[in-house]
Structures are given as structure tokens and as C-alpha cells.
N, C-alpha and C positions, 0 to 999 in steps of 0.2 A: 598554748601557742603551738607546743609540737605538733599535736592534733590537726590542730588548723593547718598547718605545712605539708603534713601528709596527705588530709583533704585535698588541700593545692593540687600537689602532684597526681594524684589522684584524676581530679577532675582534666587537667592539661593531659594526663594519658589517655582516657578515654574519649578527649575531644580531639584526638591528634589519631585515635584510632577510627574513629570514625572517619574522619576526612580521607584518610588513607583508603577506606576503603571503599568510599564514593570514589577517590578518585583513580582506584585501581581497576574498576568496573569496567571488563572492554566494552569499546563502542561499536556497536551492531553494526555490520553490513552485510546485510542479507539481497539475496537475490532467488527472484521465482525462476525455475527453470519452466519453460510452457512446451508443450507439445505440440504447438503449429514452429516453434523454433530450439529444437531439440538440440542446441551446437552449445559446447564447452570450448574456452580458452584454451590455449599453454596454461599448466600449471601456476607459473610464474602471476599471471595478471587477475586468477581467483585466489592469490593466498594470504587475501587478508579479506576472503570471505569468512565471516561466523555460521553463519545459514543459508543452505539451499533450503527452497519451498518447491517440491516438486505439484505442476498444476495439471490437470485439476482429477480428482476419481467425483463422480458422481454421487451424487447427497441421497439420491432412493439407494443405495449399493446397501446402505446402511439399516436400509428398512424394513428389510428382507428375513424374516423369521429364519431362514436355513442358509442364509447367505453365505459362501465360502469361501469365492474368490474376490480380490480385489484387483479389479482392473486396471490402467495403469496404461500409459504411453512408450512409461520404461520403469525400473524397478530399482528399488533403492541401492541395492549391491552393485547394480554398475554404475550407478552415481558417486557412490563415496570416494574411490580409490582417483575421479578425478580433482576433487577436488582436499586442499589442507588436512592431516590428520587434525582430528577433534573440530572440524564441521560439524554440526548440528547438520542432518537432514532429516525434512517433514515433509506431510504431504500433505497438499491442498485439499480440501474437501467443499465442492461447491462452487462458485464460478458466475459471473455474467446471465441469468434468464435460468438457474439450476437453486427454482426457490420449491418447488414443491417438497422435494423429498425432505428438507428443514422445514416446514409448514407441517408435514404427517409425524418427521419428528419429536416436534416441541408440543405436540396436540395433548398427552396427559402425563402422568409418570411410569404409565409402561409404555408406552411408546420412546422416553429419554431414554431409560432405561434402555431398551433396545437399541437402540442407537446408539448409546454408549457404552455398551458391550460389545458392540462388534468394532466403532472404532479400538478400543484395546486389540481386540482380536486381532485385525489390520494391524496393527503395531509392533504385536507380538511376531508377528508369522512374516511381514516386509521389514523388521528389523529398523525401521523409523525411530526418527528420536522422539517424534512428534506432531501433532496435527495443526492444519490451519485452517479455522472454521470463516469461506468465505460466502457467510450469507446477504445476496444483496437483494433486499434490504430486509431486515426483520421490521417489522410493520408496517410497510408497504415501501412504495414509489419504483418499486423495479422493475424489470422488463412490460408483465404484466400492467401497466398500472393503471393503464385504461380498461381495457377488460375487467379486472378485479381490485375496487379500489380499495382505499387504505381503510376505509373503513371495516372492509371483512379481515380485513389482518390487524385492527389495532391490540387486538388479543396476545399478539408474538412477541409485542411489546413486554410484557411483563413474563411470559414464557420464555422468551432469548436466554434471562440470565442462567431458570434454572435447567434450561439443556447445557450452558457451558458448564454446572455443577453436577452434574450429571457427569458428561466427559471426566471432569477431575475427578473425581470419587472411582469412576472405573477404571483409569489410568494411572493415576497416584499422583505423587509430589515430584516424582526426578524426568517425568515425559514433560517435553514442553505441550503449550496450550498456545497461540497464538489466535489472532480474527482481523481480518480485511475487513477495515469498519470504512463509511462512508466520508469524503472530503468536504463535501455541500452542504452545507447548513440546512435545507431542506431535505433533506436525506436521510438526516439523524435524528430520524423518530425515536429509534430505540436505543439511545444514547443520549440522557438526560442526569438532571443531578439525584434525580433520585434512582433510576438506575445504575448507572455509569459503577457509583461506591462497590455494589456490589457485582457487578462484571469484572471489575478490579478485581476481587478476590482470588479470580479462578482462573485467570490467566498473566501469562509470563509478562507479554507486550500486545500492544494492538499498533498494526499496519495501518497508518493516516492514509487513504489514496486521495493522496495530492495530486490528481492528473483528471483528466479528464473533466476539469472544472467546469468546461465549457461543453456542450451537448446538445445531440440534436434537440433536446425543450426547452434551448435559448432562442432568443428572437434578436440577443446584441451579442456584438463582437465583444471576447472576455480571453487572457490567454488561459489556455486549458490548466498547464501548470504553473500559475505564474505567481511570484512572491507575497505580492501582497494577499492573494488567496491563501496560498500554504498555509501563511501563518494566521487567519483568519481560521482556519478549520481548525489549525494545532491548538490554539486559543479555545475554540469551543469545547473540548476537551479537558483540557488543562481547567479553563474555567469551571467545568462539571464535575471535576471529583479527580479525575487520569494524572496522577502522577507523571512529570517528564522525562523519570527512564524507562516508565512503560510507552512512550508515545515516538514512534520509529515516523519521518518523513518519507512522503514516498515521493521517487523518482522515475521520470518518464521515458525510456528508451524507443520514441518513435514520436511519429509526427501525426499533427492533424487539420485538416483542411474545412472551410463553412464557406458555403457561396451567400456572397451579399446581395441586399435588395438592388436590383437595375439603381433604383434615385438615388441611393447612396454613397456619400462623400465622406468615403475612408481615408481619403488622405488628410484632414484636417479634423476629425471626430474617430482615431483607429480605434479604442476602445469604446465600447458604446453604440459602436453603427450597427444598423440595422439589416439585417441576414433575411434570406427568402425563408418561408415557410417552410422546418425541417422536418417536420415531424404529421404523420397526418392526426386529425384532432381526435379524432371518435377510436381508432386502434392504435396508436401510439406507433403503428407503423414507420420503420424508416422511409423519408422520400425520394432520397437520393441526393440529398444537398450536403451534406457531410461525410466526411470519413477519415480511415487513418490508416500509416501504414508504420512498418517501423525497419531500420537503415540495413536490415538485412532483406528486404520483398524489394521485389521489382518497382518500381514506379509506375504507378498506371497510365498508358500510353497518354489519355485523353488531359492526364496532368503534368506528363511529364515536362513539356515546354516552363508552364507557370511555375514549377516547380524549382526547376534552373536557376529562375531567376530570384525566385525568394532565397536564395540558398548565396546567391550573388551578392542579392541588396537586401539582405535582412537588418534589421536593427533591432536593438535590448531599450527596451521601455524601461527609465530610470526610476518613474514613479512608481509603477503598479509593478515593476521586474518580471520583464518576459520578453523572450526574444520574438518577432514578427514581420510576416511582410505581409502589405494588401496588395494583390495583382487588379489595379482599376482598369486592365485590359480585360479581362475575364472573369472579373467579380469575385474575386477566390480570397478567404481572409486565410491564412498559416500560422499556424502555432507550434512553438517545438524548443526545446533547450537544448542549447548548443552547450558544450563543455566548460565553456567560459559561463554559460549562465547556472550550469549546475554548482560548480566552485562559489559564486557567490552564496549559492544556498545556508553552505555549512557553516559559516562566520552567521551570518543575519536571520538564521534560523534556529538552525540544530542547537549551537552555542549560546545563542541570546536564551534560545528557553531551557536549554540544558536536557535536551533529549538526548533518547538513548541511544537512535542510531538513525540510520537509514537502509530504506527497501527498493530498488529498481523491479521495474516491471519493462522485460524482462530480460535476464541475461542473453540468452540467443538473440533478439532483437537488433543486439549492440553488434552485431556479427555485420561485417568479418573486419572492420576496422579497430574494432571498441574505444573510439574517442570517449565514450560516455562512461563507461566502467574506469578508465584509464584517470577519466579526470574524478572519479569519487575514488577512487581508491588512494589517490595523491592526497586527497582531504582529511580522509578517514587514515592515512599513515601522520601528516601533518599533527592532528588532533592526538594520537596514541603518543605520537612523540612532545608534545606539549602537556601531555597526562604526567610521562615519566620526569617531563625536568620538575612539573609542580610538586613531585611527590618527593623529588632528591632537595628538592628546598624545605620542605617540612623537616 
């Protein structure tokens, strides 16, 4: 019986350490710093950032047998001192239609290899904590897609993982690994269950980009980042293998606009209606029926009017969660999360599935108000503070 007592204790200590240290895990908030919007807060409103991502260096930078320099918008040294001591900052690597140079990449084992020697190099010499590998897409559907379809890239598919082990192996254990993985379920070629296990291995977290759900290769109105999608994408994930403290929500710091079809009646079908032809068919060309901007750019003249007014008479969709207006004067459908809609996020997201954090895209964007960092940063102190009382009750 002693035995058996001590077992007892025994077993009640190490499942009280555990918990503990799940539940001491900080929650991630990270934020991309971009180079079309290079602006920092006061100290004060990034200090309960975990990581800056600085965006983006170039994917051929890396491919470059002699390569020396790493080029850069701005450099790591004068980022840190603005933001928290013990920030994590990383650098993006890769970016929106920056698929070649990960394509010459992932092509054999000298070529990873090369690659992943120079990002250490980078790392070493920019003083980076770490990189964020953002290839969109490893096996197809991205910029290119018409042009070169997924079937000459389905190959990347099974190569993606072993360039991220690659990275690790040249980096080590204490640099972070990070990847901007895709929101859409049509997207995530190279994110399945048989892959997914092992992309897990070799990286810290993966960036959900929850935003842009909606795109010029829609033909209905959908909100770009809007709830019921979020977590539809987090789900695909989760459901594949992705553990939920490697799986970070991403969050949207800008607005985005689609012109509907003339016939169409968005005031009694706003999800679902039908949008003019965005995209041309045979080049995947934009046509000029969508776009985006984010609360630090100008408004473009020719929207500024329709804009006003969605901004006046917006409403939050309780079903699907997304804030929207339709201007049935000018056909313009609007999509965009006010700070009220980001706040719901973290209760019916983050917490239901127990993710690890959340990522805005991007910091500058929020300029010069930051209603949007303002209201995650309130969520993600909420949450640190609900960490600490569960852990004074154990």
C-alpha cells in the first residue's frame, strides 16, 4: 500500500506538471513588419508582441552559389531596440508570385542544401532569431497558376518537407522555423495528412492565413476573413496531423473590395451573390474588379465615396462572422474586420481550438490609429491573464 501512495503522488505530480506547463506556454502574437508599410508603434502598444516577421528578402537570394548579401527593406538591428526585449525577430523569406526561387530550391539535395546554408548564413550575419518560409504555394495554385499548372509542380509536394529539413539541419534546434501556409482548402495541396506529420517535425509553428479567403478566382461573394472560414481552414489542419499550439490564426489589417454582377441582389443573398468576372481565364490576370487596401493608404479616389458609406452602414454576419457592406449603388461588395469582429475571434477560435496564437498581417497597415492591434492586444493580455489565474488554482 505504501507503494501504491507514492505511485499516487507520483502520478498527481507529474500530471499537475504537465498542465502547468501547457498552461504557462505564452500565446503568440506576432506581427509581419512589410516594406510597403515600414511604421512602428510607441513601445507601449507592441509590448506584448512575441515576434516580429520582417517581409519579405527574396527566395532566388538564396540560390545564388556566391551569394553574400542579404537584401532587406530594413535590418534586423534597427528593428529590435523598437520593439519588447526578448522579441523574437525573423525574416520572411518569399512572399505573394516569389515561387521560383523555392521551386530551383526544393529541386534535389544540393540544391536544399544550398539553400539552407545560406539561410543560416543570413541568420548568422542579420542576427535574426529566425526564418519564415513563405511559399505560396508548394504545389501549385499560386500566382502562376495558369501559366504553369499544378500539375508541373505536383512534385513540390513531397519536396516542401524535405527543404524545411534541410533549413533545420542547417540552423539547429534554438533558431526558429516558421511557414505562411495557405487558408483555402483548395490551396493546401501540400498540406495533407500524410504530409503535414512530417512538416510538423521541423518547424516551431505554422501561420494559418486566414484572410484573403475571398479572391479574384471567386465568382460569389464570401467574407475574405471571416469566421466560419477561419476556422474551417484551422480545422483542416488540426484535422491533418497540426497540433493546436503549432497552429497561429491569422489576422487581417486592411480592407478589401469585389464588384458584383449588374443582376445581382446583394441585399437579400450578401453571401453567395454573384461578382463580375475577376480574373481573366487563360492568364489568371487581374481584371480590375477587386482589390485591397489597408487603414494606413490613401483610399482610392474612384472608391472613396462607396467607401464612406460601408464604413457608416457596415454590419457583422452572425452566421458566417464577418463584418460587410454591399453598395447596390455601385456594385462594390466590402469586406474587412472591424475590432469588434477581431475580439470575437479569440473566444470562438483561438480558445475553442486551443491555438497557439495569433499573426496580423501587417503591423504598419494598422497605422496610424491601430484600432486593430489595439483590440488583439487586449485579447491576447485577457487570455495571459486567464493563463495565470488557471495556474494559481492548480
Amino acid at each position: 500500500m505504501p507503494h501504491h501512495g507514492l505511485l499516487y503522488i507520483v502520478l498527481i505530480l507529474v500530471f499537475t506538471l504537465s498542465v502547468l506547463s501547457e498552461v504557462s506556454k505564452p500565446i503568440k502574437h506576432i506581427v509581419y513588419l512589410t516594406g510597403q508599410h515600414n511604421i512602428v508603434p510607441e513601445p507601449s502598444l507592441v509590448a506584448e508582441v512575441t515576434h516580429v516577421i520582417l517581409a519579405f528578402m527574396r527566395s532566388e537570394t538564396f540560390d545564388q552559389p556566391q551569394q553574400s548579401s542579404w537584401p532587406l527593406f530594413t535590418s534586423v538591428a534597427d528593428v529590435r531596440p523598437k520593439f519588447a526585449d526578448g522579441t523574437a525577430i525573423m525574416v520572411a523569406i518569399g512572399g505573394w508570385g516569389d515561387t521560383k526561387g523555392f521551386a530551383m530550391a526544393a529541386r534535389s539535395n544540393e540544391s536544399r542544401k544550398l539553400f539552407a546554408r545560406h539561410v543560416k548564413t543570413m541568420i548568422d550575419e542579420t542576427g535574426a532569431d529566425g526564418v519564415d518560409i513563405d511559399w505560396e504555394y508548394p504545389g501549385g495554385n499560386g500566382e502562376d497558376y495558369k501559366t504553369h499548372p499544378n500539375s508541373e509542380k505536383a512534385w513540390e509536394i513531397e519536396a516542401y518537407p524535405h527543404l524545411l529539413a534541410e533549413i533545420r539541419a542547417a540552423i539547429g534546434p534554438l533558431k526558429l522555423i516558421s511557414a505562411a501556409v495557405p487558408g483555402l482548402p483548395r490551396d493546401m495541396l501540400a498540406f495533407t495528412p500524410k504530409t503535414l506529420p512530417d512538416i510538423n517535425k521541423h518547424v516551431d509553428f505554422l501561420n494559418i492565413m486566414t484572410y484573403d479567403l475571398m479572391n479574384r478566382r471567386d465568382n460569389v461573394t464570401k467574407h475574405h476573413t471571416g469566421m466560419k472560414l477561419s476556422l474551417e481552414a484551422i480545422d483542416a489542419y488540426l484535422d491533418r496531423g497540426l497540433p493546436p499550439a503549432k497552429a497561429n490564426l491569422g489576422l487581417a489589417f486592411y480592407v478589401k473590395w469585389f464588384k458584383t454582377a449588374a443582376d445581382s441582389d446583394c441585399a437579400t443573398h450578401s453571401v453567395g451573390c454573384r461578382t463580375e468576372l475577376m480574373e481573366e481565364p487563360h492568364t489568371g490576370a487581374d481584371l480590375g474588379k477587386a482589390g485591397a487596401f489597408s487603414w494606413h493608404d490613401e483610399v482610392p479616389l474612384e472608391l472613396s465615396t462607396s467607401f464612406r458609406k460601408a464604413l457608416q452602414n457596415g454590419v457583422y454576419d452572425d452566421k458566417d462572422g464577418g463584418h460587410y457592406y454591399w453598395d447596390a449603388q455601385e456594385q462594390i461588395w466590402w469586406s474587412w474586420d472591424t475590432p469588434e469582429a477581431i475580439k470575437k475571434k479569440f473566444p470562438a477560435v483561438i480558445q475553442k481550438r486551443g491555438l497557439g496564437g495569433v499573426f496580423a498581417w501587417g503591423l504598419g497597415e494598422d497605422a496610424p490609429e491601430w484600432k486593430h492591434l489595439k483590440a488583439s492586444t487586449e485579447e491576447i493580455q485577457s487570455m495571459r491573464a486567464d493563463s495565470f489565474v488557471g495556474r494559481d488554482e492548480l
